[in-house]
C-alpha positions as CSV (number, residue, x, y, z in Angstrom):
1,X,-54.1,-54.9,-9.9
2,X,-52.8,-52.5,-12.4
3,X,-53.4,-49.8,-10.3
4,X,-51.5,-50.6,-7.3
5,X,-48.8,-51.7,-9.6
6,X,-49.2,-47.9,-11.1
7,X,-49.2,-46.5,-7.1
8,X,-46.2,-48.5,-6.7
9,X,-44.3,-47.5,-9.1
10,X,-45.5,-43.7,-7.9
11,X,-44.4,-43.5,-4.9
12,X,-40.7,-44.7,-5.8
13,X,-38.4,-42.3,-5.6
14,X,-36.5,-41.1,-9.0
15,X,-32.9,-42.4,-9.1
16,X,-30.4,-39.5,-8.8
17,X,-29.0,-38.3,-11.0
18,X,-25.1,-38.6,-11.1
19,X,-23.0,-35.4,-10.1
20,X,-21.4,-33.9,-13.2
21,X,-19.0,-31.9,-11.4
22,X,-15.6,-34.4,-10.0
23,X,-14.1,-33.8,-7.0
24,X,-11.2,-31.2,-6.9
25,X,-8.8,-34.6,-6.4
26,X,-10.3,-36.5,-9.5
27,X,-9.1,-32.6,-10.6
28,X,-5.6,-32.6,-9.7
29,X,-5.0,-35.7,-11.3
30,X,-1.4,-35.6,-12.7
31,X,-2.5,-35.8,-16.7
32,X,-4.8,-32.9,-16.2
33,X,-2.1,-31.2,-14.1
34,X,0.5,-31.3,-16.4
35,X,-0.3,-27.7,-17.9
36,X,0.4,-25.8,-14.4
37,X,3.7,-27.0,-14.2
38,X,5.3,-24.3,-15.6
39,X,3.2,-21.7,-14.1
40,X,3.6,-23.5,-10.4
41,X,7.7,-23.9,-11.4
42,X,7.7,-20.1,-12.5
43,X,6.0,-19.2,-9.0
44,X,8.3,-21.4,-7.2
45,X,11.5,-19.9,-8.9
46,X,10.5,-16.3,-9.0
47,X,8.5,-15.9,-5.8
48,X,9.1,-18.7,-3.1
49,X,12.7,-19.2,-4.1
50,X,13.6,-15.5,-3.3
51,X,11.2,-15.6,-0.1
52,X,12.9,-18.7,1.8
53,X,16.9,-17.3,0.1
54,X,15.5,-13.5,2.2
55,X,14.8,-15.7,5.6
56,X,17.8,-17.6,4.9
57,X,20.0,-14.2,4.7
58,X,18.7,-12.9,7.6
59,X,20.0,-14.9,10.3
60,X,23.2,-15.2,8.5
61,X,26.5,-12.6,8.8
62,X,26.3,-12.8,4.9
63,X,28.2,-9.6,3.2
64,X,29.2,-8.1,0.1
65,X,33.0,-8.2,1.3
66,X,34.7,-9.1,4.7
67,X,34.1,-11.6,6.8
68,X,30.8,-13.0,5.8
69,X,31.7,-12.7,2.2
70,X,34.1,-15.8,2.1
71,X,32.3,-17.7,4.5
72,X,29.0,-16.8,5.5
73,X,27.9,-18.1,9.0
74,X,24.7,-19.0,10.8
75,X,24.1,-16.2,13.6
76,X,20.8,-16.8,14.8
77,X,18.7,-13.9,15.9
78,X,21.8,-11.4,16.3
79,X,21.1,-9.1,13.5
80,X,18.0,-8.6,14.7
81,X,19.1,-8.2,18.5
82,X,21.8,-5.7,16.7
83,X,19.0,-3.6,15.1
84,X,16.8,-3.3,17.9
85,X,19.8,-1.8,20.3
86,X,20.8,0.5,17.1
87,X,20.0,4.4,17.5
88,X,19.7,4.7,13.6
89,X,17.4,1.7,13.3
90,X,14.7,3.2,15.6
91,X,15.3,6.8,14.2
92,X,14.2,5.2,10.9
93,X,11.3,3.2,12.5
94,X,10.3,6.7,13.7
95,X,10.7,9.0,10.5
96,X,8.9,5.6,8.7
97,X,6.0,6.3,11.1
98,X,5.9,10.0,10.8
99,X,5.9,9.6,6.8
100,X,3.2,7.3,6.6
101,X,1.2,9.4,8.5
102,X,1.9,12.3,7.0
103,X,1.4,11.3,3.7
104,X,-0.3,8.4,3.4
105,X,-2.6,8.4,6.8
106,X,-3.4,12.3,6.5
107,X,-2.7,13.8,3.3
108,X,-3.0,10.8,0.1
109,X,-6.2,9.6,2.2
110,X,-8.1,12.8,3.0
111,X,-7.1,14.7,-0.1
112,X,-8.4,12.0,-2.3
113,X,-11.5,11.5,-0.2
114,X,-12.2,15.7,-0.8
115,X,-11.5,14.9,-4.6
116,X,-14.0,12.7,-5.1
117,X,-16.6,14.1,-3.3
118,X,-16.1,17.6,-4.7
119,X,-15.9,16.1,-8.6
120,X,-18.9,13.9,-7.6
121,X,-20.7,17.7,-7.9
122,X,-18.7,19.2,-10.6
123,X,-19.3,19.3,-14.4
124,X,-17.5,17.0,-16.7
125,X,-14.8,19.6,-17.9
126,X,-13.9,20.2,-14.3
127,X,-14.3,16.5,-13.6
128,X,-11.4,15.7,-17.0
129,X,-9.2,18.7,-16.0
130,X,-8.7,17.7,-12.8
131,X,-8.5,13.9,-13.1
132,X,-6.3,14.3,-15.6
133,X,-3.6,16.7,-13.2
134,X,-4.0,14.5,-10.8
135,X,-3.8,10.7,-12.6
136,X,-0.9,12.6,-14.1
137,X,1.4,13.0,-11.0
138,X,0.2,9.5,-10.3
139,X,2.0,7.6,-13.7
140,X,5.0,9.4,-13.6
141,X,8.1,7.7,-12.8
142,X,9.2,7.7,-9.3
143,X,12.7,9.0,-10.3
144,X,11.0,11.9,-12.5
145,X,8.7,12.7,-9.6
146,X,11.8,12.9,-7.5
147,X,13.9,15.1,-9.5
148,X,10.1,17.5,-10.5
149,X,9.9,18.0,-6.7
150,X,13.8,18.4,-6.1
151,X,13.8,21.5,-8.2
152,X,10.9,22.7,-6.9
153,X,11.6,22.6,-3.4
154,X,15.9,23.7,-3.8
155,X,16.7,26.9,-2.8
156,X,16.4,28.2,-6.4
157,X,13.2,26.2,-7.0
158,X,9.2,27.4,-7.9
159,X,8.8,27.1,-4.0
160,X,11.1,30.0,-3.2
161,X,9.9,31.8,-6.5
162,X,7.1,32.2,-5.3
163,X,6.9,32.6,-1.7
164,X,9.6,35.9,-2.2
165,X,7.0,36.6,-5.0
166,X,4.7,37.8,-2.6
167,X,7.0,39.1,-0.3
168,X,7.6,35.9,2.3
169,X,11.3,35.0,3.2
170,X,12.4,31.6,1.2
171,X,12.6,28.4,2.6
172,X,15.1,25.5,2.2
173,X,13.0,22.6,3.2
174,X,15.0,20.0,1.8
175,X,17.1,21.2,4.8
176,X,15.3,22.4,7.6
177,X,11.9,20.2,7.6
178,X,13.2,17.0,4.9
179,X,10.4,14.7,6.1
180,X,7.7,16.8,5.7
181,X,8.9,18.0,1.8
182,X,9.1,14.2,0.9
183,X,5.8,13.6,2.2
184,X,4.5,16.5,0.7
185,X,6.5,15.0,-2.5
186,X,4.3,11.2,-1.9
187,X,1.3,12.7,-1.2
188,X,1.5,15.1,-4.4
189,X,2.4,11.2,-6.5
190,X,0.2,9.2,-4.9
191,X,-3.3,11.0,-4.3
192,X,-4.6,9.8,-7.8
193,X,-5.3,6.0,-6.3
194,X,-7.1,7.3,-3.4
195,X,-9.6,9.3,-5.5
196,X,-10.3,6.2,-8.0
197,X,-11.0,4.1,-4.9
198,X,-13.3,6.9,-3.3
199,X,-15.1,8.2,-6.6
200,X,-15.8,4.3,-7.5
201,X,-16.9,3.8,-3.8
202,X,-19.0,6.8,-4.1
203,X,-20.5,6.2,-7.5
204,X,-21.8,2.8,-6.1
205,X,-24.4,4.8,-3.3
206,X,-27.7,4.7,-3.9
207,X,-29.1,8.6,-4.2
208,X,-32.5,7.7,-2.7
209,X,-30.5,7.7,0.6
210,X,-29.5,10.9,0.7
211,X,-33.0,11.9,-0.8
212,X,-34.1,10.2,2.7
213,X,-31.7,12.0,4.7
214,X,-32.5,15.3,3.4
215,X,-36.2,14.9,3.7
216,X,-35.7,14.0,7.6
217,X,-33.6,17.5,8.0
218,X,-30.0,16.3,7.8
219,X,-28.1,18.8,6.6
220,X,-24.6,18.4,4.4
221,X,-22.7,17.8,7.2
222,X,-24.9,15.2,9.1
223,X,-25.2,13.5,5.8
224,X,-21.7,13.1,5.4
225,X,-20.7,12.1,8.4
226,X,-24.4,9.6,8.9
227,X,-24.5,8.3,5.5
228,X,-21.5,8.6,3.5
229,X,-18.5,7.6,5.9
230,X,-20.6,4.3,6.8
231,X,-21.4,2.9,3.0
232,X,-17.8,4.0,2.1
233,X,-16.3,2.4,5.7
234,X,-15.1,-0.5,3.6
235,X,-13.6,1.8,0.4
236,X,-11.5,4.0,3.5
237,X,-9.9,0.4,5.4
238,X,-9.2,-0.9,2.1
239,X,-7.9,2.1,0.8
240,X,-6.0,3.0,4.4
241,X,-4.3,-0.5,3.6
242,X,-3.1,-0.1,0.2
243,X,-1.3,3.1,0.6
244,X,-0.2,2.2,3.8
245,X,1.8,-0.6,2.3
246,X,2.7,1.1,-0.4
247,X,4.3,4.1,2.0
248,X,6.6,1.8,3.9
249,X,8.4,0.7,0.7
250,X,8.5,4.1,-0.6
251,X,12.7,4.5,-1.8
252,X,13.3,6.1,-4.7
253,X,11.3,9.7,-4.3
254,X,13.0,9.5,-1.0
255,X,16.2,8.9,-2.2
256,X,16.6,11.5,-5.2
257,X,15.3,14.4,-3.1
258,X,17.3,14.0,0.1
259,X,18.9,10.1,-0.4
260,X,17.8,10.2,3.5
261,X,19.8,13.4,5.2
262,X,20.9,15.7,6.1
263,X,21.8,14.2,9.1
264,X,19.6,10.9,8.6
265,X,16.3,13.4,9.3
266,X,14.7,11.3,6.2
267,X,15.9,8.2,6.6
268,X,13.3,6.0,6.5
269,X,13.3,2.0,6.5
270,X,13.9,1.6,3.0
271,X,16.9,3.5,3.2
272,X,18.7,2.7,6.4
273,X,17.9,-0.9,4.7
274,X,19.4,-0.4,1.6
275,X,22.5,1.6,3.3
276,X,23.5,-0.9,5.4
277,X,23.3,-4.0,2.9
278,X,24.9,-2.1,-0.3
279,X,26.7,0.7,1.2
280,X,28.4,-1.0,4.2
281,X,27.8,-4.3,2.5
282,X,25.9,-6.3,5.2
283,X,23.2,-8.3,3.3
284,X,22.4,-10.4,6.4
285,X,21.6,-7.3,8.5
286,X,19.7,-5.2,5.5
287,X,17.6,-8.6,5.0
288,X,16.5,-8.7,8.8
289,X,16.0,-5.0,8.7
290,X,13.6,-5.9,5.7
291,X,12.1,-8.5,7.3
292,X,11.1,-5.9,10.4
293,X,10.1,-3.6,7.8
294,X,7.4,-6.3,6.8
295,X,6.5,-7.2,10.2
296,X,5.3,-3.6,10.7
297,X,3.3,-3.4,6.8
298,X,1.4,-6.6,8.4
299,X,0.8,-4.9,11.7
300,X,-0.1,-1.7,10.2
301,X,-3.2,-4.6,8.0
302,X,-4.4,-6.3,10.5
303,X,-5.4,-2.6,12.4
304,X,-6.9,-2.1,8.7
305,X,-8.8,-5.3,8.7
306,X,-10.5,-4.3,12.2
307,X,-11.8,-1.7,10.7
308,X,-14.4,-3.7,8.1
309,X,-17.6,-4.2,8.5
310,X,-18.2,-8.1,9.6
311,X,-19.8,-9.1,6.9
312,X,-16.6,-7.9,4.7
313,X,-14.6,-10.5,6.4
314,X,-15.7,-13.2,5.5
């Protein structure tokens, strides 16, 4: 008799044991949600406030004086009609293009890349010296970096000192080429973040792969292009993203070497933006333009985000 009792009471299951972890509602409750309200108050004022006031603006003739100063007016989708049938909008969208590219695309993304890899095989006083040249550049002050590469690319600057130096006629490329000395100027700033994000990317392969690969025949360059742009395919979209987005806003460098001439042939979006809502005074129109501007930085992502790996997506 005591036995099957015993069996019985065997072959009931255990109770369960209650979950110690609430719900995120029993969470949320408003006592224990009383010490994010100033941090959800702060984010509101500070970040969403200024978002929805920017869409408000642009569909609005809102201005600094005029018109739309004393009594701003719903206009619907006209300054964005207005931009998209104006010369010196799409000559900025274009010079925006070719600066990213330039600088960002090409030269921050490529240079940094050679960085890392060529520090990844040099000794540590080579490795300090040029980090720190480079890192630098990076923590200056845009405004400084703007007036450094001013002087050096004027018609009196280093540049010219030493091309006649050895014997070359001088430039003016703040004249002649101004796109191409900006983006000379943002690549020379910016490099720095692209060979932190390569060098940790890099740091993080395993060396028994390329132990592998060399064993099986591969030379240097099979290896690099075989092992080393896969493992670092997620380091070069993420990285291709960043200073992508960070290009587009790019205004200040811009605007103390050339402040977008001569002739508007370094305007980019930044400044066509910022001339048309505080020089001419047309905040409506320069908050659609900005608007635009951010329709293209989320473009120029979602290309990024095509190029990870699957299992990166998720």
């Amino acid at each position: 008799m005591s036995t099957a009792t015993t069996d019985r009471t065997e072959a009931q299951p255990a109770p369960q044991k209650r979950k110690s972890h609430a719900s995120l509602g029993d969470r949320l409750t408003f006592p224990r949600a009383v010490p994010m309200l100033p941090a959800g108050l702060l984010l509101i004022g500070f970040m969403l406030g200024p978002i929805l006031y920017s869409l408000y603006l642009a569909f609005t003739d809102n201005a600094i004086r005029g018109r739309g100063a004393e009594e701003t007016s719903f206009v619907g989708f006209d300054n964005f009609v207005k931009a998209f049938t104006d010369g010196d909008f799409w000559n900025s969208v274009a010079l925006t293009l070719v600066f990213t590219i330039i600088s960002a695309v090409i030269g921050q993304n490529l240079l940094g890349l050679a960085l890392a890899l060529l520090m990844e095989r040099a000794n540590r006083i080579i490795t300090f010296a040029v980090t720190s040249v480079v890192i630098a550049a990076w923590i200056l002050p845009e405004v400084v970096a703007g007036y450094l590469l001013y002087t050096f690319f004027a018609s009196e600057g280093s540049l010219n000192a030493i091309i006649t130096a050895i014997g070359l006629p001088p430039q003016d490329l703040l004249f002649s080429l101004p796109i191409i000395a900006v983006a000379f100027a943002n690549v020379w700033r910016g490099t720095a973040f692209s060979m932190l994000v390569y060098s940790a990317a890099l740091s993080s392969v395993p060396s028994d792969i390329y132990e592998s690969a060399a064993i099986d025949g591969a030379g240097p360059v099979r290896r690099f292009w075989s092992v080393t742009v896969p493992m670092l395919r997620p380091a070069i979209a993420t990285n291709l993203m960043l200073i992508t987005l960070q290009t587009l806003s790019v205004f200040g460098l811009i605007f103390i070497m050339t402040g977008g001439g001569p002739a508007r042939q370094s305007q980019t979006l930044p400044l066509y933006m910022y001339e048309q809502a505080f020089s001419y005074g047309q905040l409506g129109y320069g908050t659609a333009v900005a608007l635009l501007l951010l329709l293209i930085g989320a473009a120029a992502s979602l290309v990024y985000l095509r190029l990870l790996p699957e299992e990166d997506k998720r």
